[in-house]
C-alpha positions, 0 to 999 in steps of 0.5 A, a space after each residue: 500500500 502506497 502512502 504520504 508521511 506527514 512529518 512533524 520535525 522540532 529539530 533542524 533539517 535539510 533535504 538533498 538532492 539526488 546523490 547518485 552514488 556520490 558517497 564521499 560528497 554526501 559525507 562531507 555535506 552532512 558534516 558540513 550541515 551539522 556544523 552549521 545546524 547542529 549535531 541533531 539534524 535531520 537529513 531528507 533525501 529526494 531520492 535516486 541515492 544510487 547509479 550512475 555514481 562509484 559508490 553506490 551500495 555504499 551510499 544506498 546502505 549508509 543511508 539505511 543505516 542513518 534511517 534505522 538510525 532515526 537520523 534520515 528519510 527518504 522519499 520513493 524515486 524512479 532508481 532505486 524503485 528501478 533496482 528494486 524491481 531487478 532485485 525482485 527478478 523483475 525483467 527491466 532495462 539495464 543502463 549504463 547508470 544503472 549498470 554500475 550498481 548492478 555490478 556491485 552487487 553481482 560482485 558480493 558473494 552470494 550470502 551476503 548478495 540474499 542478505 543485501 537482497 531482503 533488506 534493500 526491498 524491505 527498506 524501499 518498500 516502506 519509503 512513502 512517495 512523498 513527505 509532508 514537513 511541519 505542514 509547510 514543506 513537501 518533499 517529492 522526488 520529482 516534484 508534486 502537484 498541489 492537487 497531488 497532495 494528500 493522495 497516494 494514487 497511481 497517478 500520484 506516484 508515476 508524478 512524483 517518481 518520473 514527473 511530467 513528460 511532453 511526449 518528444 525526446 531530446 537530441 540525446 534520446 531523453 523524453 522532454 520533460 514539462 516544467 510543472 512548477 511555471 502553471 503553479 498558483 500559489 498563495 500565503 498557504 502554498 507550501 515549499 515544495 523541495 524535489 529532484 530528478 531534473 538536473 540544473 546547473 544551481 537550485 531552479 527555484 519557481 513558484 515557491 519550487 525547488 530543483 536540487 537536483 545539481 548533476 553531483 554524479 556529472 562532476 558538478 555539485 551535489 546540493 541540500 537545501 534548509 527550507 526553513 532557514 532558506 539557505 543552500 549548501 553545496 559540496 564540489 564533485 570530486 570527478 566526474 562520475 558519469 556522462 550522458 555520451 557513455 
């Protein structure tokens, strides 16, 4: 059963963008966040922690070990729903992204690959599609229409996990994809809403909507963003991890 978290946070908090693997990155963002905000902060994820980065099992389990340890959430997002699927048995398309943590997986032995098994599908599968914080901030991992929210329909979920797409493709074979955030309406009682899997170059921030998804895993920078303070934190990639013309 699908569902929405409605979370109610006294101590301070950040959402991060898409870390992709970006293990290192998401270390040192932490660290730099918890000297600014503290040491009881709390770290919401926008999803898509793995592919396409070198660290990706890492990063997928130090994330679970941060939410058993009451530290993190995170969001559902189109890869990790994707390795769920192939975790499952399920027949998807392997890409080159997602090649990576498939290769890191299949390079466990077998014991510890059926124990990695179990816990990944357990954890992904209790991950709400969206989280609503302190009534004001909604986190989506590709972002959420104001209708959307207070459902946990399908159609819900394919927004909030793939977004809105035009129907064309790019010259790199990607489908196009619709800004949702220019026909947004918003008022005094509009909430933020902080959200992914569209790469920008710096946070894209329209109609009370924020992008951070900043392209960590292409070498630029991965991003979090404190909704109450309305300030930005951002962490240089060490390298490039990944390119679309691989």
């Amino acid at each position: 059963m699908e569902y929405y978290l409605n979370l109610q946070l006294k101590k301070p908090y950040i959402v991060v963008g898409d870390i992709h693997g970006c293990h290192n990155e998401f270390k040192s963002l932490i660290g730099v966040a918890k000297d600014k905000y503290g040491e009881d902060l709390i770290v919401i994820s926008v999803g898509d922690t793995i592919d396409r980065g070198d660290y990706n099992l890492k990063t997928l389990l130090y994330t679970i070990e941060l939410y058993y340890q009451k530290e993190y959430y995170e969001v559902k997002s189109n890869h990790l729903n994707k390795f769920v699927r192939w975790l499952k048995g399920n027949n998807v398309n392997i890409s080159y992204g997602m090649q990576k943590t498939v290769s890191e997986f299949l390079a466990l032995n077998k014991n510890l690959q059926e124990e990695l098994r179990e816990k990944i599908i357990s954890y992904y599968e209790a991950l709400p599609l969206y989280i609503v914080v302190n009534n004001n901030v909604v986190v989506a991992h590709a972002g959420i229409k104001d209708e959307f929210i207070g459902r946990a329909d399908k159609q819900v979920k394919s927004f909030v996990l793939y977004g809105e797409t035009t129907g064309k493709y790019t010259e790199k074979g990607f489908p196009e994809r619709k800004d949702w955030t220019k026909d947004r309406k918003v008022d005094e009682n509009s909430p933020k809403i902080v959200y992914g899997h569209v790469v920008f170059d710096e946070p894209y921030i329209n109609n009370l909507c924020y992008g951070i998804d900043t392209g960590a895993c292409l070498g630029n920078k991965l991003t979090a963003y404190n909704p109450e303070k309305d300030e930005f934190i951002f962490i240089k990639s060490e390298k490039v991890y990944f390119t679309f013309e691989d």
